[in-house]
BATORMI-311689 format. One line per 3 residues: their letters; for each residue x, y, z of N, C-alpha, C. Coordinates in nm, 2 decimals, padded with zeros to 4 digits. Example, Ala and Ser with C-alpha at 12.3 -4.5 7.8 and 13.67 -1.06 7.14 Angstrom:
2
as	01.32/-00.57/00.78/01.23/-00.45/00.78/01.32/-00.33/00.78; 01.28/-00.22/00.71/01.37/-00.11/00.71/01.29/00.00/00.79
//
This chain:
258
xxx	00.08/-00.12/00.00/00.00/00.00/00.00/00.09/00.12/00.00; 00.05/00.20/-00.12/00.19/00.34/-00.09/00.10/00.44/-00.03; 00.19/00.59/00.01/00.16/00.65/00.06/00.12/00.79/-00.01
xxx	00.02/00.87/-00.01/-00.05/00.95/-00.09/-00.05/01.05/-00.01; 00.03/01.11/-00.10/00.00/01.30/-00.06/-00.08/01.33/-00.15; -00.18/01.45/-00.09/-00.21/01.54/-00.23/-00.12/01.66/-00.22
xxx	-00.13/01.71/-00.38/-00.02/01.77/-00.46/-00.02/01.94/-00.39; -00.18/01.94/-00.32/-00.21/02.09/-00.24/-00.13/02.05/-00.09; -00.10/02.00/-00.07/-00.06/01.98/00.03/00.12/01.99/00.13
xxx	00.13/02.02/00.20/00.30/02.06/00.22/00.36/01.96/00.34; 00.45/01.88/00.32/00.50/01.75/00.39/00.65/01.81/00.38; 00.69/01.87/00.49/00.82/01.93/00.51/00.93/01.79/00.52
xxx	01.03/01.87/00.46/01.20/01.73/00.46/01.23/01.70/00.63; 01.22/01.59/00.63/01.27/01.51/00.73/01.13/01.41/00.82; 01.00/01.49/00.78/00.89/01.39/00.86/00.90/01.27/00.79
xxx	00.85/01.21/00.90/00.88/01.05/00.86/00.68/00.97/00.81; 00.68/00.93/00.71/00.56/00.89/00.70/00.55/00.76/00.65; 00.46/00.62/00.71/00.51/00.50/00.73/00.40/00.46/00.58
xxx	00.40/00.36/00.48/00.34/00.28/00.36/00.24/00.31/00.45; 00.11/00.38/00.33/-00.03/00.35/00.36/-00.09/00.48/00.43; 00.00/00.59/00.44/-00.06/00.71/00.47/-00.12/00.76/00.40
xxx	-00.21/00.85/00.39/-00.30/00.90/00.33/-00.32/01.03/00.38; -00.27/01.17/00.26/-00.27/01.32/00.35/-00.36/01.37/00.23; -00.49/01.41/00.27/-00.53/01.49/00.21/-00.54/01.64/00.13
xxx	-00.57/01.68/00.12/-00.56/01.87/00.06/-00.54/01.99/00.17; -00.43/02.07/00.15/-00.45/02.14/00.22/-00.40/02.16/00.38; -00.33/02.01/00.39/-00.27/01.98/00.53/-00.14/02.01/00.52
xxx	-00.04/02.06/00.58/00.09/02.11/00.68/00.14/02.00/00.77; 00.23/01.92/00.75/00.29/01.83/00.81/00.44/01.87/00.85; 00.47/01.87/00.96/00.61/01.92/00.98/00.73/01.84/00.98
xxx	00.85/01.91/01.05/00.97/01.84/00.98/01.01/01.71/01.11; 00.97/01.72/01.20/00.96/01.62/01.32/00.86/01.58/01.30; 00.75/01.52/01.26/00.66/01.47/01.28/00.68/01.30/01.19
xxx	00.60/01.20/01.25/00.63/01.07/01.23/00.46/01.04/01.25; 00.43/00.97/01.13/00.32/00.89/01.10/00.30/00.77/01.08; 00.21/00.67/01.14/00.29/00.54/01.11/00.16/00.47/01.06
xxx	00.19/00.40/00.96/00.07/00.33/00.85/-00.10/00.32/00.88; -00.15/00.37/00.75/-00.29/00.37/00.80/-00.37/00.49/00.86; -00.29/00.56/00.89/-00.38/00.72/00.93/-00.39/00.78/00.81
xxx	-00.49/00.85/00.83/-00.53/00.93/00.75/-00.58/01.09/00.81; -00.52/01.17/00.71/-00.55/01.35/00.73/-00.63/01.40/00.63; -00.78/01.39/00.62/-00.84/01.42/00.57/-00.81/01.54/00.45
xxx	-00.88/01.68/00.51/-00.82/01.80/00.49/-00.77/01.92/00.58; -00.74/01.99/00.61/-00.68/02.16/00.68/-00.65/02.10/00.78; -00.56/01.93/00.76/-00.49/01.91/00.91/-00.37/01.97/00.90
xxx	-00.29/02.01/01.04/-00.18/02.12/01.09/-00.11/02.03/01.19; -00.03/01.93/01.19/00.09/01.85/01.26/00.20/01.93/01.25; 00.26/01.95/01.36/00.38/02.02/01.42/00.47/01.96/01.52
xxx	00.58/02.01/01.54/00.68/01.97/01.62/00.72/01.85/01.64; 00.75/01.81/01.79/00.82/01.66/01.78/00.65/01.58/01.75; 00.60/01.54/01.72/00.47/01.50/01.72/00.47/01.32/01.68
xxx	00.44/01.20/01.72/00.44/01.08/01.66/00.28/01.06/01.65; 00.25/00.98/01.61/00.09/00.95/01.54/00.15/00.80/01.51; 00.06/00.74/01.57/00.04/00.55/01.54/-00.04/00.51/01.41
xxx	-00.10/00.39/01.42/-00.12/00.35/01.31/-00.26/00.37/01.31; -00.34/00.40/01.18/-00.50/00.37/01.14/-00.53/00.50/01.27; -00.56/00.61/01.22/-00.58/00.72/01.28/-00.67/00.80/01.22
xxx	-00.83/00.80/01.22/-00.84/00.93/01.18/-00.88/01.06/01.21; -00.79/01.15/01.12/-00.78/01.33/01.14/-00.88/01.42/01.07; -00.94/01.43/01.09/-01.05/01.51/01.03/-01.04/01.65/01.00
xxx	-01.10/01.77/00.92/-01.08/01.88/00.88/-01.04/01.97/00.99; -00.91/02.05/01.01/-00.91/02.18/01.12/-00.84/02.11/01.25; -00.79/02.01/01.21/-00.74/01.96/01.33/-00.60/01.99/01.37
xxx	-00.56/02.04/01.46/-00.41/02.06/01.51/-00.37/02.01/01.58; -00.25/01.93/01.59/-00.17/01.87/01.68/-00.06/01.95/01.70; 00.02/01.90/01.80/00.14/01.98/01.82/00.18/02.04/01.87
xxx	00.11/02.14/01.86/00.15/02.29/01.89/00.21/02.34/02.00; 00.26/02.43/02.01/00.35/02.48/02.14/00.25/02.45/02.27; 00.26/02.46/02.38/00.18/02.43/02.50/00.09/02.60/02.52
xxx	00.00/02.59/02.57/-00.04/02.71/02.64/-00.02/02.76/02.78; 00.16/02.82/02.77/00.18/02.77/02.91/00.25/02.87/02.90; 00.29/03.00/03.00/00.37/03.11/02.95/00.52/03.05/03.06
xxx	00.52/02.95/03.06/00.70/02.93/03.11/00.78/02.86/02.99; 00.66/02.80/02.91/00.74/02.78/02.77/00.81/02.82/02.69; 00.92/02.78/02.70/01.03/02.92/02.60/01.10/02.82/02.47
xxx	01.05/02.75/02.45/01.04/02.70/02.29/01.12/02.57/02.30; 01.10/02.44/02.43/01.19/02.34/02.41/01.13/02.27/02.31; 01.19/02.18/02.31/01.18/02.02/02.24/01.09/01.95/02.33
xxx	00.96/01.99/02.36/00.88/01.88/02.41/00.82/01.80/02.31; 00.71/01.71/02.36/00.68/01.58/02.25/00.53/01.59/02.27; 00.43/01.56/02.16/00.28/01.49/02.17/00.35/01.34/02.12
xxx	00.30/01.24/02.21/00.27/01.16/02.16/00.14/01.05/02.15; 00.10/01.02/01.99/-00.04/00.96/02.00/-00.04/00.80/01.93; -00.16/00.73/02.02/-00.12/00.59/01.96/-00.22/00.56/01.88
xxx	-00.28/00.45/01.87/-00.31/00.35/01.73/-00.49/00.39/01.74; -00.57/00.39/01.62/-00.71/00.35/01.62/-00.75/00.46/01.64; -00.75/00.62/01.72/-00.81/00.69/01.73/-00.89/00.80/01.65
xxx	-00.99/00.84/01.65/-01.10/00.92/01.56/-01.10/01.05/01.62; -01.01/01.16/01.58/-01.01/01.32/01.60/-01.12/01.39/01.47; -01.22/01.43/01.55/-01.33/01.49/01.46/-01.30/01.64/01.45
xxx	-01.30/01.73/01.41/-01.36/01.86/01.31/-01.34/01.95/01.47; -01.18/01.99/01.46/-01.12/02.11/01.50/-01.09/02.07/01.68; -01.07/01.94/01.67/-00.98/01.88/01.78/-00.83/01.95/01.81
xxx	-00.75/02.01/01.92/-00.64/02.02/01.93/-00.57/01.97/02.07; -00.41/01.90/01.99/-00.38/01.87/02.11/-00.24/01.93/02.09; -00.15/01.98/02.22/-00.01/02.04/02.23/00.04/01.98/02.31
xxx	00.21/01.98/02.26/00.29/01.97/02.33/00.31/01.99/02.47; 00.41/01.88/02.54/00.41/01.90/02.63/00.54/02.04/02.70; 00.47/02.11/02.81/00.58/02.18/02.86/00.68/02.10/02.91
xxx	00.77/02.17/02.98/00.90/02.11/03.09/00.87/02.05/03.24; 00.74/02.10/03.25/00.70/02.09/03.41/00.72/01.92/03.43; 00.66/01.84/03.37/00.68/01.73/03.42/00.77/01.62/03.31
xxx	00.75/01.52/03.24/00.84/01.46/03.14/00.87/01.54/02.99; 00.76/01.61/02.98/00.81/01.67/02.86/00.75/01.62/02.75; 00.65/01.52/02.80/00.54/01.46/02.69/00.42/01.47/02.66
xxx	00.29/01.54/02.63/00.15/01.52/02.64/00.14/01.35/02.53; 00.05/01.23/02.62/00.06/01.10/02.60/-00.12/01.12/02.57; -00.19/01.07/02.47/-00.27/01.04/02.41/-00.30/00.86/02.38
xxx	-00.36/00.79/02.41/-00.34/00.64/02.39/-00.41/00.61/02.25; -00.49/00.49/02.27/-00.51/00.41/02.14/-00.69/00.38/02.17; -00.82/00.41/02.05/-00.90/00.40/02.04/-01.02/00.48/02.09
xxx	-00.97/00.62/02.13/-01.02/00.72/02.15/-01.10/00.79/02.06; -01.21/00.84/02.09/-01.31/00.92/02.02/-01.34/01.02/02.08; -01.28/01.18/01.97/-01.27/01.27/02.03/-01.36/01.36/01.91
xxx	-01.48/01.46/01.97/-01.58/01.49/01.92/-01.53/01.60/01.88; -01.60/01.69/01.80/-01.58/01.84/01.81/-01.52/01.92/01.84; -01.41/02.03/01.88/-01.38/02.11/01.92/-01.34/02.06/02.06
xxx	-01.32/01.94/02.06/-01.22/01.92/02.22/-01.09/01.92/02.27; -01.02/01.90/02.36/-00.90/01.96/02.36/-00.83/01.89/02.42; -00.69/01.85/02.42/-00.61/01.82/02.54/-00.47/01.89/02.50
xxx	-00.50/01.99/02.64/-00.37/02.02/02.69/-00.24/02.00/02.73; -00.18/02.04/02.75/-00.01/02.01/02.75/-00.01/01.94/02.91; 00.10/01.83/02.87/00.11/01.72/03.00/00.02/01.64/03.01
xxx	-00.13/01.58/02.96/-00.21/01.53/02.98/-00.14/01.37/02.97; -00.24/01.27/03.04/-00.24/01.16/03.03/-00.38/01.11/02.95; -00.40/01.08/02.86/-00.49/01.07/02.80/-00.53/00.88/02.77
xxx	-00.59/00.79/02.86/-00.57/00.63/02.83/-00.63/00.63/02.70; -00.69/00.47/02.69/-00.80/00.44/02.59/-00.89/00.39/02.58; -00.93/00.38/02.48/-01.09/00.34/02.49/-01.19/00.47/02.53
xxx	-01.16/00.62/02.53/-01.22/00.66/02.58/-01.30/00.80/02.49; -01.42/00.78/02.55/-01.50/00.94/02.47/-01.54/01.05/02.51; -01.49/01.13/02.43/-01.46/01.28/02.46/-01.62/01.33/02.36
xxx	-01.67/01.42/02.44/-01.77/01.43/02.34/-01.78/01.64/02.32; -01.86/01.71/02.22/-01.83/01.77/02.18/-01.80/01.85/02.29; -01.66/01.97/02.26/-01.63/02.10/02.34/-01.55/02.04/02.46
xxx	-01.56/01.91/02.49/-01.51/01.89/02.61/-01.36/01.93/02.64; -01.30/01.95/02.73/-01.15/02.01/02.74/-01.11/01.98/02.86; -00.97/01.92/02.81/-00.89/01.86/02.94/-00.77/01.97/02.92
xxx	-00.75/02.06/03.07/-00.61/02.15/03.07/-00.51/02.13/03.12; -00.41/02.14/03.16/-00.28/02.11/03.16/-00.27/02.01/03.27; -00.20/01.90/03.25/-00.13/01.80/03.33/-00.29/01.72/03.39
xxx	-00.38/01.71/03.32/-00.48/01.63/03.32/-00.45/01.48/03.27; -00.54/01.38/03.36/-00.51/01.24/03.36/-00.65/01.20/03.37; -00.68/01.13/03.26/-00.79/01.04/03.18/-00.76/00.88/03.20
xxx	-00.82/00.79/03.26/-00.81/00.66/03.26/-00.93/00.57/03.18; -00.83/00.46/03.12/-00.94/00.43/03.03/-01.11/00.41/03.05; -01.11/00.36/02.94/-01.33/00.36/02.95/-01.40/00.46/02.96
xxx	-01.32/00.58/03.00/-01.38/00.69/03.09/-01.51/00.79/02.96; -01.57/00.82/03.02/-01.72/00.84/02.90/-01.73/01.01/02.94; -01.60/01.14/02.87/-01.72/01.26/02.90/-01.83/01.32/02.79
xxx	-01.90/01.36/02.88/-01.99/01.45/02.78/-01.92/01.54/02.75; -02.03/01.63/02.67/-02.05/01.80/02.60/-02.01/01.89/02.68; -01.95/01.98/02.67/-01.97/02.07/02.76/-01.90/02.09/02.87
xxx	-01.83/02.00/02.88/-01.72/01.96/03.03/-01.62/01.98/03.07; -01.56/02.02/03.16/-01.44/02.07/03.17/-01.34/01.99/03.31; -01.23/01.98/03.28/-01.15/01.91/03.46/-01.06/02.02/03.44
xxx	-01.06/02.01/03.63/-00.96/02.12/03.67/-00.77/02.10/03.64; -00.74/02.17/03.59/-00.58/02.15/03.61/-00.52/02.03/03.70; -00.49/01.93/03.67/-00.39/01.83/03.73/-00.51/01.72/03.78
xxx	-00.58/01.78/03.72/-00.76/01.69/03.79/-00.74/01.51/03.73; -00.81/01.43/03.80/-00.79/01.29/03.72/-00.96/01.21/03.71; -00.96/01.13/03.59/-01.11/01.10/03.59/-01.07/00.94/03.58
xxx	-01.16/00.87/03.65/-01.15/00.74/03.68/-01.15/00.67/03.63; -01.10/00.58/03.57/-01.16/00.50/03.44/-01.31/00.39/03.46; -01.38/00.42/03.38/-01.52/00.38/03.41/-01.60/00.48/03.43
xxx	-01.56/00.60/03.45/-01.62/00.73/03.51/-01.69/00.76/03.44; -01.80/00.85/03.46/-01.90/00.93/03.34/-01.91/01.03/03.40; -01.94/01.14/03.29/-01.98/01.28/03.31/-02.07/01.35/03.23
xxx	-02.16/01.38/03.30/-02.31/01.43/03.22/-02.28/01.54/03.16; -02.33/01.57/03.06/-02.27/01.73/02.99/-02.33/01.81/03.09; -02.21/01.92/03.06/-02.22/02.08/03.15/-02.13/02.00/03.25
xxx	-02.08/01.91/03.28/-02.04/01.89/03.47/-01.88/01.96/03.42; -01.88/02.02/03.54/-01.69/02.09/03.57/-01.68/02.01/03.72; -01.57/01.93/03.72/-01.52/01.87/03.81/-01.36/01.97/03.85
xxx	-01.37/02.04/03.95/-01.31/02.04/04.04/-01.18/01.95/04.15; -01.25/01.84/04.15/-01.14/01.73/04.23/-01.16/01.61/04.13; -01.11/01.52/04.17/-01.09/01.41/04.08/-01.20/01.34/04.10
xxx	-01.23/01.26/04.01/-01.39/01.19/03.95/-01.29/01.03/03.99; -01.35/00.95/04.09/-01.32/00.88/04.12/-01.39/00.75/03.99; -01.29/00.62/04.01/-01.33/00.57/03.95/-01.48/00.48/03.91
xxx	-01.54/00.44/03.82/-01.66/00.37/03.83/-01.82/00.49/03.85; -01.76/00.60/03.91/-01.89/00.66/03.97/-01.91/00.76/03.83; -02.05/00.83/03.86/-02.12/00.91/03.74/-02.12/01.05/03.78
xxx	-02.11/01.18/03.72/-02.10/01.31/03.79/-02.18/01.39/03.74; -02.22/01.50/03.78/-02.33/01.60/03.66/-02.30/01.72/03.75; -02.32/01.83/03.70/-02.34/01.97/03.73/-02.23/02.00/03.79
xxx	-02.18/02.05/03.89/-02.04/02.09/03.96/-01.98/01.96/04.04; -01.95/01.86/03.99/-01.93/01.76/03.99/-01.97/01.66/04.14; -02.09/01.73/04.08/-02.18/01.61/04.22/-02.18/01.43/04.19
xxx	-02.19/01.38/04.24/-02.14/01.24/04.24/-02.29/01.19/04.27; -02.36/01.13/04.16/-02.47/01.11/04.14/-02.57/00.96/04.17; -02.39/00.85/04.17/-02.40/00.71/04.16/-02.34/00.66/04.12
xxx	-02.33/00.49/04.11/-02.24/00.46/03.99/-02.25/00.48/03.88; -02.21/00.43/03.75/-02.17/00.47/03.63/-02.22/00.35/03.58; -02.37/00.36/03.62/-02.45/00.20/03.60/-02.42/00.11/03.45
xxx	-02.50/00.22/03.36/-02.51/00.21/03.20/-02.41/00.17/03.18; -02.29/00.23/03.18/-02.16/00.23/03.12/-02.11/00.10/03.20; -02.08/00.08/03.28/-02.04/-00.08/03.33/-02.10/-00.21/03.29
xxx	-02.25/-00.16/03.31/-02.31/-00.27/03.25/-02.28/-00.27/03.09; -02.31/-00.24/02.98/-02.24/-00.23/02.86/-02.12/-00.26/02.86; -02.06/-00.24/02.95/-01.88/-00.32/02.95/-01.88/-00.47/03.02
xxx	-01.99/-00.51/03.05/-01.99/-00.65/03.11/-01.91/-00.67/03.21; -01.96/-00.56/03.28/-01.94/-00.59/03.45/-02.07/-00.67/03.49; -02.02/-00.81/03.58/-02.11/-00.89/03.58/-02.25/-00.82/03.74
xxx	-02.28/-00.91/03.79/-02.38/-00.87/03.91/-02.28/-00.86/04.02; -02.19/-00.92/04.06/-02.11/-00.91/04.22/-02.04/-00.77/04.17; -01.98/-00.72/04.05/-01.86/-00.62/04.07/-01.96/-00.49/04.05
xxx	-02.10/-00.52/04.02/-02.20/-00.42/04.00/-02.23/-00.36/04.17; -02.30/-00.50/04.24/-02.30/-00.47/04.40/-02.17/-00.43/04.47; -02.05/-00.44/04.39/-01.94/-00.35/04.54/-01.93/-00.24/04.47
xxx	-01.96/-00.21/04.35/-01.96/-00.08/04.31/-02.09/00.07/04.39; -02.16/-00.05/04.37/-02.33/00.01/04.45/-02.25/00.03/04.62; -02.19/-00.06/04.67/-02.15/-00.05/04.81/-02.03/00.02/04.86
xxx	-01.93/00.07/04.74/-01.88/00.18/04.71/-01.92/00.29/04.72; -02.06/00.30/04.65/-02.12/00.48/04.65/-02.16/00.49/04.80; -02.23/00.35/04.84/-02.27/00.42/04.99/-02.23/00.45/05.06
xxx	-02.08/00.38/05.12/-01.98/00.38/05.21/-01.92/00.51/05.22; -01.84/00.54/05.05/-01.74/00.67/05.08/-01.83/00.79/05.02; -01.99/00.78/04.99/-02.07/00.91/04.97/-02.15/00.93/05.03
xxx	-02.27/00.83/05.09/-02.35/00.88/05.18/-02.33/00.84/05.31; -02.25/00.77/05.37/-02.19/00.76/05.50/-02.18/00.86/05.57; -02.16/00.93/05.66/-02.12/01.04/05.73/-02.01/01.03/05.81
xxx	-01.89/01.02/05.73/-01.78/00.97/05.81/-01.64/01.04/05.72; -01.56/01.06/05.78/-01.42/01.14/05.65/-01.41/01.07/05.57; -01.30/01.10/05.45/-01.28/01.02/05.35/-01.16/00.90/05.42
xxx	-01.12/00.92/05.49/-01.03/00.82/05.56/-01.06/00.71/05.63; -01.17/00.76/05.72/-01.26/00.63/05.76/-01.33/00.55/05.66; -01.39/00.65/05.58/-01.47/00.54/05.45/-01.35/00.41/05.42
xxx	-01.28/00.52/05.39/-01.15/00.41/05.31/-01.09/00.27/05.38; -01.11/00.31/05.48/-01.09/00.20/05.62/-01.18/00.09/05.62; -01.27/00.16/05.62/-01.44/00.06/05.67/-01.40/00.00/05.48
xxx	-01.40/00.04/05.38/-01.36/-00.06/05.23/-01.28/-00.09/05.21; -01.13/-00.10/05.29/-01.05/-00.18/05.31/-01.09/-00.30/05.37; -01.16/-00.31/05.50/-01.22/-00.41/05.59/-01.27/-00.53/05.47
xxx	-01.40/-00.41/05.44/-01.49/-00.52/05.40/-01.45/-00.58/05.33; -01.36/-00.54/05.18/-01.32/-00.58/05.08/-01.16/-00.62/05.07; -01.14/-00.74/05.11/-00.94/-00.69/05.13/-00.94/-00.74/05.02
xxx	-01.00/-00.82/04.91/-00.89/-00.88/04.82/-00.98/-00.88/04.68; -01.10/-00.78/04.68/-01.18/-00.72/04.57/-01.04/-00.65/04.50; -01.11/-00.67/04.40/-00.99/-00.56/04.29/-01.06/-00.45/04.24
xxx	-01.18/-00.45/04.24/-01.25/-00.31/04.17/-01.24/-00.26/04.29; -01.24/-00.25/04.45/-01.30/-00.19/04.60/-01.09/-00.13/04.55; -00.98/-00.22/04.55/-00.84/-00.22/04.57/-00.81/-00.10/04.43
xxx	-00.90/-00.13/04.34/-00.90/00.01/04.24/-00.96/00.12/04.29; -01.06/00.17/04.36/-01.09/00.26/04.38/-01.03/00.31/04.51; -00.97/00.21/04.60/-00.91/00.26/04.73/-00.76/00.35/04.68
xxx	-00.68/00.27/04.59/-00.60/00.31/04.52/-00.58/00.44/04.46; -00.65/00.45/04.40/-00.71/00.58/04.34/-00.72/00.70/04.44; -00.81/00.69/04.52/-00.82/00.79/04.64/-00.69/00.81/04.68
xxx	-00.59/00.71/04.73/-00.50/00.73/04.80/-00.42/00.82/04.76; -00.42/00.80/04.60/-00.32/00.85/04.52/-00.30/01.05/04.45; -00.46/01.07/04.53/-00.48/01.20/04.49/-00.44/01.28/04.52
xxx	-00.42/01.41/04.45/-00.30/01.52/04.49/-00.39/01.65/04.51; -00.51/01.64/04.47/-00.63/01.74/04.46/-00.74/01.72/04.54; -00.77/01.60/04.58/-00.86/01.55/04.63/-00.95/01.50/04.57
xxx	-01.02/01.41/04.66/-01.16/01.35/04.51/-01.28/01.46/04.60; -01.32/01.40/04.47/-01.53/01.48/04.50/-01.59/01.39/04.59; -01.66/01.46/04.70/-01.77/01.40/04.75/-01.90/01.46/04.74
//
């Protein structure tokens, strides 16, 4: 399978582009950038700087990658986007480079569906399997774990993390971290589990009930977050979804939502 530029289009000396690429009209591909078999750049795509892109990708009209961070300590290093395999960036998606603050990488994974005008910011941790739906925007040094389902309209705070399994009703702005498995809406009230979405992932009836005995414990309980965590350590010592979500809590640097 060879690799097809169109003739409108500008593929600067030195990007690397792997058999089977496909750049359509009107796209800008830079001199660090690396494409690897199977993606496709529709039209008025804009790849920049150190940037890699995996395989079977598609980039849709207005999309930017790359780009310097939105960060004013940035003073023009060599940071990196890197993106992996299967993902669907729809109509004026952007994602940038990472600043210096932490590795120097914004990480995007593999089989993501990313809607409209959504965003990820510089530093992000981006897993897979996951949907971004229109407008939604993740800012700097944001961490996404797989499965994780947002809506429209959404926003996480700076260095904020969302659970994998998590959901988010459009309009919700989370503040603290969206623990895992649970569902959030409005100023990231914590509404239940993340019933729909579990179930559709064939979470069977027992990992459904410790998830249900999750929301009671560390939300409607009247007790700190530390005792909850205690009292689901107890009950649960050798559950692995109770040991994923105790984990999670522990590991927060913002705090989670209650």
């Amino acid at each position: 399978m060879s690799t097809i530029v169109h003739p409108q289009s500008i593929v600067e000396k030195g990007a690397e582009l792997d058999e089977g690429v496909k750049i359509g009209p009107f796209c800008w591909v830079g001199s660090k950038v690396k494409i690897a078999a199977g993606t496709t750049l529709y039209s008025h795509v804009r790849i920049e700087g150190s940037t890699t892109i995996g395989r079977d990708n598609q980039i849709e009209s207005q999309v930017c990658l790359g780009g310097a961070p939105q960060d004013l300590s940035y003073k023009g290093e060599d940071t990196r986007l890197e993106i992996g395999d299967g993902n669907v960036f729809k109509e004026c998606f952007t994602a940038h480079r990472a600043s210096t603050k932490e590795e120097g990488v914004t990480r995007i994974g593999s089989h993501n569906f990313f809607m409209t005008y959504t965003h990820v910011a510089h530093d992000c941790r981006i897993g897979n399997h996951i949907i971004a739906a229109n407008y939604a925007g993740f800012p700097g040094h944001v961490q996404v774990f797989d499965y994780a389902n947002i809506s429209g309209l959404t926003a996480v705070i700076q260095h904020g993390r969302v659970g994998r399994y998590a959901f988010m009703a459009g309009g919700c702005l989370m503040r603290r971290d969206l623990v895992p498995f649970m569902a959030a809406k409005g100023d990231g009230d914590i509404t239940g589990p993340n019933l729909v979405g579990l179930k559709r992932a064939g979470f069977d009836s027992k990992q459904l009930r410790v998830c249900k005995e999750l929301y009671k414990i560390f939300f409607n309980k009247k007790m700190t977050a530390q005792k909850a965590i205690e009292e689901i350590k107890v009950k649960y010592p050798e559950d692995l979804i109770a040991k994923e979500f105790v984990d999670f809590v522990e590991a927060s640097k913002i705090g989670v939502k209650r």
